[in-house]
C-alpha positions as CSV (number, residue, x, y, z in Angstrom):
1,X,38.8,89.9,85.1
2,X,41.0,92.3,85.2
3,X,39.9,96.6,84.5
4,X,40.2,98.4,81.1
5,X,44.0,100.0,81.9
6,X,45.3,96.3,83.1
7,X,43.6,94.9,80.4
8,X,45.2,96.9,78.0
9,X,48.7,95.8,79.6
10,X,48.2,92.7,79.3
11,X,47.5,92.5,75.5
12,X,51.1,93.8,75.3
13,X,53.2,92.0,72.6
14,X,55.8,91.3,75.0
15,X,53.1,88.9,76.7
16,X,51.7,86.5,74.3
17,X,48.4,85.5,74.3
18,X,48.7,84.2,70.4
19,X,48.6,80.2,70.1
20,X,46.6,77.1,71.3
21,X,45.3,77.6,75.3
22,X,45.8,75.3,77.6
23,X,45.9,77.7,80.8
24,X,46.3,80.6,82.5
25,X,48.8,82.4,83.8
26,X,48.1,84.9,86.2
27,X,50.1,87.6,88.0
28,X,48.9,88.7,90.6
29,X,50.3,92.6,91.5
30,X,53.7,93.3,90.0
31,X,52.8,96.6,88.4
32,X,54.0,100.0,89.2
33,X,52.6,103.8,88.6
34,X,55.2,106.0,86.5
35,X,53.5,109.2,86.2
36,X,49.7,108.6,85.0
37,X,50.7,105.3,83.6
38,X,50.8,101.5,85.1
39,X,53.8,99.5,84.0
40,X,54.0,95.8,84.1
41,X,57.4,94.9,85.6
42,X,57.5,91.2,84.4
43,X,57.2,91.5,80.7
44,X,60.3,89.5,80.5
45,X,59.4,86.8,82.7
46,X,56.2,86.1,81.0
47,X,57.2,85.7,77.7
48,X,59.7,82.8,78.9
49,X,56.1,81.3,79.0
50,X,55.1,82.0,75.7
51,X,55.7,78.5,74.7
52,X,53.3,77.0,76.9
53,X,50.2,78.7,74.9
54,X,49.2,80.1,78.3
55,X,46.5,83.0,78.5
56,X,48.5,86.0,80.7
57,X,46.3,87.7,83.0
58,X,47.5,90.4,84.9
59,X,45.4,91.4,88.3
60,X,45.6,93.9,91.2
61,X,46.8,93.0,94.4
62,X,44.4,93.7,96.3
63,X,41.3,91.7,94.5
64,X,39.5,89.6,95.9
65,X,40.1,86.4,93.8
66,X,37.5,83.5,93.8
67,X,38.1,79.8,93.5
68,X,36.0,79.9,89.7
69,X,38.5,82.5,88.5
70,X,41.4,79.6,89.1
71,X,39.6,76.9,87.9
72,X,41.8,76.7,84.1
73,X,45.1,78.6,86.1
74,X,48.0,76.2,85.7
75,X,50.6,79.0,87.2
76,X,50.1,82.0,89.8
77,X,52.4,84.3,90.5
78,X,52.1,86.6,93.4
79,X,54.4,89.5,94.0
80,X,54.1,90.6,97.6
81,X,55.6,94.2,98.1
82,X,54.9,96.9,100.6
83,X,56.2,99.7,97.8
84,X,54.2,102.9,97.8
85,X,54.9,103.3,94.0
86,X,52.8,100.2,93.4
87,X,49.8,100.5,90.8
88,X,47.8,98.1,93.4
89,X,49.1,99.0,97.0
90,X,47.6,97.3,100.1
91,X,47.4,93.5,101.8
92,X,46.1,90.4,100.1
93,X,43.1,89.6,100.3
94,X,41.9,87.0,102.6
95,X,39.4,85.9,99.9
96,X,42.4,85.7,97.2
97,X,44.5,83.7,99.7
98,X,42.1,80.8,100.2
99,X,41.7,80.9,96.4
100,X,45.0,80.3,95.5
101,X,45.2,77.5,98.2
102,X,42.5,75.8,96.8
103,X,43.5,76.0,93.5
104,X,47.1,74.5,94.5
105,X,45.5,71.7,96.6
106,X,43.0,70.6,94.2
107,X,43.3,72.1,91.2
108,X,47.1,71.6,90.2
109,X,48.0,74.8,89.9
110,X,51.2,76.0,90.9
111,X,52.1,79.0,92.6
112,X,55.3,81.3,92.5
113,X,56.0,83.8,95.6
114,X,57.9,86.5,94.9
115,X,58.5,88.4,98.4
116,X,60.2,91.5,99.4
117,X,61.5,93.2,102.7
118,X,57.2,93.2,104.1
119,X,57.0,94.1,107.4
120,X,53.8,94.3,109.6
121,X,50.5,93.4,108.4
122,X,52.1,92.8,105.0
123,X,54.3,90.3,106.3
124,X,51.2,88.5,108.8
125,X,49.2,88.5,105.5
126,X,51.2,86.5,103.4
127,X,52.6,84.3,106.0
128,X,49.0,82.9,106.6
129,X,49.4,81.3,103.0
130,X,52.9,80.3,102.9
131,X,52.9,78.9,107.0
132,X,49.9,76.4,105.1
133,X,53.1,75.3,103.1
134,X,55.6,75.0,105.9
135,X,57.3,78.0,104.7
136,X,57.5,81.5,106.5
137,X,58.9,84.6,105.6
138,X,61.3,86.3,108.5
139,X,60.7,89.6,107.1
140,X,64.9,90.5,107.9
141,X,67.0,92.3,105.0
142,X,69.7,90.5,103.5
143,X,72.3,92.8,103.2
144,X,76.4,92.3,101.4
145,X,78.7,92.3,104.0
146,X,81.1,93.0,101.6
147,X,80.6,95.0,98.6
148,X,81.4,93.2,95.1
149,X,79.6,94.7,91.8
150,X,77.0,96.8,93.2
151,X,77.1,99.0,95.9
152,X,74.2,99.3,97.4
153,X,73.8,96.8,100.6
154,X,71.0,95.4,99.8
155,X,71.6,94.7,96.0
156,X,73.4,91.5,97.4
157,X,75.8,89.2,95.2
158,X,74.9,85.5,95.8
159,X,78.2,83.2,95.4
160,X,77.6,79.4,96.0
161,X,74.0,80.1,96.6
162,X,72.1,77.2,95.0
163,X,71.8,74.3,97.1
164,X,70.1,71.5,95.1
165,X,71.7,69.6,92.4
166,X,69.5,69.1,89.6
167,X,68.5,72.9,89.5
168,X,72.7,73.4,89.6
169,X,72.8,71.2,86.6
170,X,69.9,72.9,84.7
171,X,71.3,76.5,85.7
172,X,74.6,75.1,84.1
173,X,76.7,74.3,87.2
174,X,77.5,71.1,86.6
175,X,80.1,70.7,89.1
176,X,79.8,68.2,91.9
177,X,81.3,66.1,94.7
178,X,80.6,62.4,96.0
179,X,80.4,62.2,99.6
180,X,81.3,58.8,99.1
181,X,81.0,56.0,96.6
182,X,78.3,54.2,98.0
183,X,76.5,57.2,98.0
184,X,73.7,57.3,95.0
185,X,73.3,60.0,92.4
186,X,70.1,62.1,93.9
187,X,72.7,62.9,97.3
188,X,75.6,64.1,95.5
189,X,76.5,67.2,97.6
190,X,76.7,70.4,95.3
191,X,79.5,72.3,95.0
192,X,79.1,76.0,92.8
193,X,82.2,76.5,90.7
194,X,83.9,79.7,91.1
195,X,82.5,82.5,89.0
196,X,79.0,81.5,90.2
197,X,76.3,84.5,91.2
198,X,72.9,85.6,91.2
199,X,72.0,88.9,92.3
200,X,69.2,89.2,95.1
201,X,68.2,92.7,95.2
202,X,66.2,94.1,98.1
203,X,65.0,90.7,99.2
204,X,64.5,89.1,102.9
205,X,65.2,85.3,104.0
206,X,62.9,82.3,104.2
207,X,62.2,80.0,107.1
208,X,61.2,75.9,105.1
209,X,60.3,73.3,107.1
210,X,59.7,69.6,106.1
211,X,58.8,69.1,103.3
212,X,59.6,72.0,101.9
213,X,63.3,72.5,101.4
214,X,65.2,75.5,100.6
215,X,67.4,75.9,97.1
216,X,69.2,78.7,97.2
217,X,70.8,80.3,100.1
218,X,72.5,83.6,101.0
219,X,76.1,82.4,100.7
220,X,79.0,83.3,102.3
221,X,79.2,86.5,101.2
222,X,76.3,88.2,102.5
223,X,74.1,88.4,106.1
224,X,72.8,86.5,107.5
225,X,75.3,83.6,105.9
226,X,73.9,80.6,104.1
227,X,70.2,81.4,105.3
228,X,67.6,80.2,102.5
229,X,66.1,82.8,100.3
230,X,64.2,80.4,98.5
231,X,62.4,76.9,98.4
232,X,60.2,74.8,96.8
233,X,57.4,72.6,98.3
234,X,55.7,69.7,96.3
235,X,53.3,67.2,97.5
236,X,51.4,64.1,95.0
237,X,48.1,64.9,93.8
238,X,48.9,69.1,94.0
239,X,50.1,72.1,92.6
240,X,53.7,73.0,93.2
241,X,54.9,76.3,95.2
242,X,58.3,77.9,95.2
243,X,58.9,81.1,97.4
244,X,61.3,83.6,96.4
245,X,62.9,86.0,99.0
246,X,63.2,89.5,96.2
247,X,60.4,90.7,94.1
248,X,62.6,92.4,92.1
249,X,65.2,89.6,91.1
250,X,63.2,88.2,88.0
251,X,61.7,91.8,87.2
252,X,62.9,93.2,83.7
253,X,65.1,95.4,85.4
254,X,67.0,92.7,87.0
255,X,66.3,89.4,85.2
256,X,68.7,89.9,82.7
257,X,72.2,90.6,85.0
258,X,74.1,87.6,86.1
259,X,72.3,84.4,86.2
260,X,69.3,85.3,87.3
261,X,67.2,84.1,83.8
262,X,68.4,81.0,84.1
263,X,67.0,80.5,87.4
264,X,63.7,81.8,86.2
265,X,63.8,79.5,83.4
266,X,64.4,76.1,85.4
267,X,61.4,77.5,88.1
268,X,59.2,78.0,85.4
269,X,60.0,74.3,84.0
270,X,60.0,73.1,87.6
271,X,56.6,75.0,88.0
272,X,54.9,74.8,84.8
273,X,53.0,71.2,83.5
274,X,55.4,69.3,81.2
275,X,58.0,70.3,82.3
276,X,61.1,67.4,82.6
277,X,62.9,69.3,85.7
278,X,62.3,67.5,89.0
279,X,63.0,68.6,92.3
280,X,63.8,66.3,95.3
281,X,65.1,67.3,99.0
282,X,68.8,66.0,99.5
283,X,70.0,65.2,103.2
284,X,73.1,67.5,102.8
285,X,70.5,70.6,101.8
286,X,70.0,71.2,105.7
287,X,74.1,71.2,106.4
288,X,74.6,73.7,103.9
289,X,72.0,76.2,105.0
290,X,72.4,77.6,108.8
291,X,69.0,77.9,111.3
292,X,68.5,80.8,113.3
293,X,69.7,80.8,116.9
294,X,67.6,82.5,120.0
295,X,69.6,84.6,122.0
296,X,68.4,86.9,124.7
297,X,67.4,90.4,124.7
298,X,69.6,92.0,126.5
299,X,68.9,95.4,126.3
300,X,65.3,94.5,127.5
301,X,66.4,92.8,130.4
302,X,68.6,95.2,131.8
303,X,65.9,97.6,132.1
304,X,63.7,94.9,133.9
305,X,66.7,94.9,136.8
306,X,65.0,94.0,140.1
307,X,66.9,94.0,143.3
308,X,66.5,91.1,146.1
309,X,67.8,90.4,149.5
310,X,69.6,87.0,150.3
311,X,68.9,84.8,153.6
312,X,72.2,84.0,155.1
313,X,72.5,80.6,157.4
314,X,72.2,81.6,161.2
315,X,75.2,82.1,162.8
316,X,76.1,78.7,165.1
317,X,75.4,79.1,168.8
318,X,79.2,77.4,169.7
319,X,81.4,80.3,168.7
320,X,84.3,78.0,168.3
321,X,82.8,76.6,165.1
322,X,83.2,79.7,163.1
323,X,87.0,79.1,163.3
324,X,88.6,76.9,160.2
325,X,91.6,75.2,161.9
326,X,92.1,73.2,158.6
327,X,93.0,76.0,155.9
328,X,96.6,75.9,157.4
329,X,98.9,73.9,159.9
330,X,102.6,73.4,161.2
331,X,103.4,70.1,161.7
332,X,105.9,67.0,160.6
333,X,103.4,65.3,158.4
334,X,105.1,65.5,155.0
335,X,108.5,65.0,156.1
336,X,107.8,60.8,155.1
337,X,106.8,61.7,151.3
338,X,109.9,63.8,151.0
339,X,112.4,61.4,152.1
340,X,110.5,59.2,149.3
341,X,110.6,61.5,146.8
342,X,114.8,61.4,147.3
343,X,114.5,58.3,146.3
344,X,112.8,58.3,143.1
345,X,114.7,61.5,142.0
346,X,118.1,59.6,143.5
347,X,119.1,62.5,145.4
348,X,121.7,61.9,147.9
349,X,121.2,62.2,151.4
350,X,122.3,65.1,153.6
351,X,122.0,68.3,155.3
352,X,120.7,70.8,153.0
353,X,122.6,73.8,152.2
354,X,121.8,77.2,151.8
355,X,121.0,78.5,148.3
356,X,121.7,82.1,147.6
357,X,118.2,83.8,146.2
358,X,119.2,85.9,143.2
359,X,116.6,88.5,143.1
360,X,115.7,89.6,139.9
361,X,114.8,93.4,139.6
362,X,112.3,94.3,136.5
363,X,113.5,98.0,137.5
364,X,116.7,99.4,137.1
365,X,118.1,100.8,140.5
366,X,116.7,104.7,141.0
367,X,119.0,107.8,140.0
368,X,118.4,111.1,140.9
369,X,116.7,112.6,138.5
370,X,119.2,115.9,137.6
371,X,120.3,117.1,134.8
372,X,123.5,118.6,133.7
373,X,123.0,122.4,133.1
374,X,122.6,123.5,129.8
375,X,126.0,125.7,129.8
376,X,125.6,128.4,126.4
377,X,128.2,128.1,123.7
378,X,131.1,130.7,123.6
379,X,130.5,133.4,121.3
380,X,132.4,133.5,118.1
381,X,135.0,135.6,117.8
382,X,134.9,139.1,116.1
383,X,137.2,138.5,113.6
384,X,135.8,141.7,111.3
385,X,137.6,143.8,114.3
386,X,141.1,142.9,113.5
387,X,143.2,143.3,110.5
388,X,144.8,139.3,110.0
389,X,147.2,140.7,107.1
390,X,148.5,143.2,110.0
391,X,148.1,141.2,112.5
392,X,150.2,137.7,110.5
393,X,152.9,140.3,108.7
394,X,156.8,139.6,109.7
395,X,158.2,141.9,112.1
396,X,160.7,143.8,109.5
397,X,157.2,144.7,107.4
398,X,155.6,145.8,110.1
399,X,158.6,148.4,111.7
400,X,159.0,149.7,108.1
401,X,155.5,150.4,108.3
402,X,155.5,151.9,111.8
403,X,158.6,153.9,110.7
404,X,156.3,155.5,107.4
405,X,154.1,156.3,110.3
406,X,156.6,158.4,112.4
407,X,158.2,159.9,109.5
408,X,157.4,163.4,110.8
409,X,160.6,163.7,113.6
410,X,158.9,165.2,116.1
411,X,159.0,164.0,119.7
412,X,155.4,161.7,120.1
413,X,156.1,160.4,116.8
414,X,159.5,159.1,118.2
415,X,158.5,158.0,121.3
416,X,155.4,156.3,119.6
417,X,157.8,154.4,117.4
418,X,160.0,153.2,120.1
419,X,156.9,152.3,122.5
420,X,155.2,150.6,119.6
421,X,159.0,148.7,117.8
422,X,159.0,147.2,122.0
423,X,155.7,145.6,121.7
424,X,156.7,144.2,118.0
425,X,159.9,142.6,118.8
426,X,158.7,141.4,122.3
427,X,161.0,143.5,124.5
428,X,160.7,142.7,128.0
429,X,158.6,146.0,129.6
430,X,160.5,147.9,132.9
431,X,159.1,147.0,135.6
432,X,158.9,151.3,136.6
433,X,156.5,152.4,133.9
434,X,156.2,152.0,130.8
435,X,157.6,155.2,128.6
436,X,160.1,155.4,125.8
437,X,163.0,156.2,128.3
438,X,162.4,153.3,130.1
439,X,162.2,150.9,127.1
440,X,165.7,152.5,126.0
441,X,167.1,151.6,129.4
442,X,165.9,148.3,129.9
443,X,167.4,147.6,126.1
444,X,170.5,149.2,127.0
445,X,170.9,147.6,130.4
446,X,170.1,144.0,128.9
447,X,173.1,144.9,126.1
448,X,175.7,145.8,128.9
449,X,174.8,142.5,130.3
450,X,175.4,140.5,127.6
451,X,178.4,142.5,126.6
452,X,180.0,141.8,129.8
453,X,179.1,138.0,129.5
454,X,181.0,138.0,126.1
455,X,184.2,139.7,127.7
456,X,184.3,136.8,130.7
457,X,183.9,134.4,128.7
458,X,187.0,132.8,128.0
């Protein structure tokens, strides 16, 4: 029986114990220390078995169970965790183990498994129970490859994950495929509608073996792809046992997001007496699901590298032998299957002629490699330097100007002005000096000249 503070917990009203008895239902672990107090974390899954009139029971994990304590179970459920934070913490017992064994051999009472990422002991313990059911728990995270609605890796989205048909069409997925018509009802192959999904948080994979079979897988979406995270095993004249990969996936915190209560509802049909759900294997369950392949360790290996020599043959004592003569050879040999071969591709006969090889280059010929020198631009001109109204004015304007200049009637001035008039209207300079009396002869020389030109003229 269970203690004072579990006995407490159990006379919850979320867990009814009101009604006719028929059985028990026990839990077995599944509670959890939050501060100074002990929570039960599958309030919500027991009172989906409130209509069964079942007496709940909630124990620790770690008590030894005996077979009289299981003699009125109808339905077990073990939660297998290795969480610190658990109320009950520590293995199975041994005692407890062969309990519940007997209880599902001879007894018919079922058991549900509810396992978690256990590794180590934790994992060895509970395998000795399930390996009795041809079931084994790998103990390797499932993990999203892809995140969908929840981010955490191992809070995995199942799409397309139940396998068998009947539990598709008590879930609700109704939707199916013949292989063929011949084929009978029982081995239709499943096929999940879109919009499908279970969520498997924090759980591991299953190994089944015949004749247990798996029912729901990992999917595509997640890894490792389509590997069972949970099957059922049933045999005449005993209990039934279904293994579930997450502890936490019918736990209140969980049962309630996609389809997971649904699932829990057809298990505990499946599971509990009376129930009008039946579960047979279908020969397409093992296509959909993929096994585990062995591949070799690698990294182990290569540190195990050991070196060896290699015998070599003797060398031959006749020298001559070590020559290959047949690798190549010059001789007339083919020369009969080539004229042949004229004649099936109807070639004419006649002295060959010389074909020009065109040799194709993938380089381009080589250039030197020089470059051009980088020559500097001119600068611009200083145009603020020169006075463009002065410089563009007609040559009357600019002789009135120089003559305001020279207005004083001294000698420079009139030398200036005659030097400067020369340069304005172009005269041609003497070739003796320049100065203002050699500007006035040049001018009065080149006016003789043409004067004279006039007069002989006729």
């Amino acid at each position: 029986m269970p203690g004072p503070a579990l006995q407490d917990l159990t006379n919850k009203p979320s867990i009814s114990t009101s009604g006719s008895i028929h059985g028990q239902l026990i839990f077995l672990g599944g509670t959890k220390l939050i501060g100074d107090k002990t929570t039960f974390l599958y309030k919500s899954l027991a009172s989906r078995s409130a209509g069964q009139h079942l007496t709940q029971q909630v124990l620790p994990l770690d008590q030894p169970l005996l077979e009289s304590q299981l003699q009125d179970a109808r339905l077990v459920v073990l939660v297998c965790t290795d969480d610190k934070s658990a109320a009950s913490p520590g293995l199975v017992s041994k005692k407890a183990l062969r309990a519940i064994y007997h209880a599902v051999k001879q007894q018919d009472c079922s058991l549900l498994v509810l396992l978690g990422c256990c590794k180590g002991a934790a994992r060895k313990r509970i395998n000795l129970l399930l390996e009795k059911f041809q079931m084994e728990a790998s103990g390797a995270a499932v993990i999203s490859s892809s995140p969908q609605r929840y981010l955490h890796p191992q809070e995995v989205l199942l799409i397309d994950c139940i396998l068998n048909r009947r539990l598709q069409q008590r879930v609700g997925q109704v939707s199916t495929r013949h292989i063929g018509e011949s084929a009978a009802p029982e081995f239709q192959k499943p096929v999940a509608p879109a919009g499908t999904a279970i969520i498997f948080p924090y759980g591991t994979s299953i190994r089944p073996q015949a004749p247990a079979f798996p029912i729901v897988s990992s999917g595509p979406l997640a890894f490792p792809t389509h590997h069972p995270v949970g099957a059922v095993w049933q045999k005449e004249g005993a209990g039934r046992v279904a293994v579930l990969g997450s502890h936490t996936m019918l736990a209140d915190e969980w049962i309630s997001r996609e389809q997971n209560s649904l699932l829990a509802d057809a298990l505990l049909e499946w599971l509990l007496p009376g129930g009008t759900l039946k579960l047979e294997a279908s020969p397409y369950e093992d296509d959909l699901t993929a096994h585990p392949r062995h591949i070799p360790d690698t990294a182990n290996l290569a540190e195990q590298f050991q070196a060896c020599l290699q015998e070599e043959e003797p060398a031959p004592s006749d020298w001559t032998k070590n020559f290959h003569t047949e690798l190549y050879g010059l001789d007339l040999g083919c020369v009969p299957k080539v004229a042949e071969l004229r004649k099936k591709l109807e070639v004419e006969p006649g002295p060959l002629q010389l074909i020009r090889p065109k040799f194709e280059t993938p380089m381009p010929p080589l250039t030197p490699a020089l470059f051009l020198p980088a020559m500097p631009d001119p600068e611009p001109p200083c145009l603020e330097l020169f006075d463009l109204d002065a410089e563009f004015e007609p040559a009357e304007v600019q002789l009135g100007r120089l003559a305001n200049q020279c207005s004083s009637g001294s000698d420079a001035a009139l030398e200036h002005f005659i030097l400067q008039g020369a340069d304005i209207l172009d005269c041609s300079q003497p070739s003796s000096g320049k100065s203002a009396k050699a500007v006035l002869k040049a001018l009065f020389t080149e006016f003789a000249d043409l004067k004279g030109q006039i007069l002989r003229s006729p």
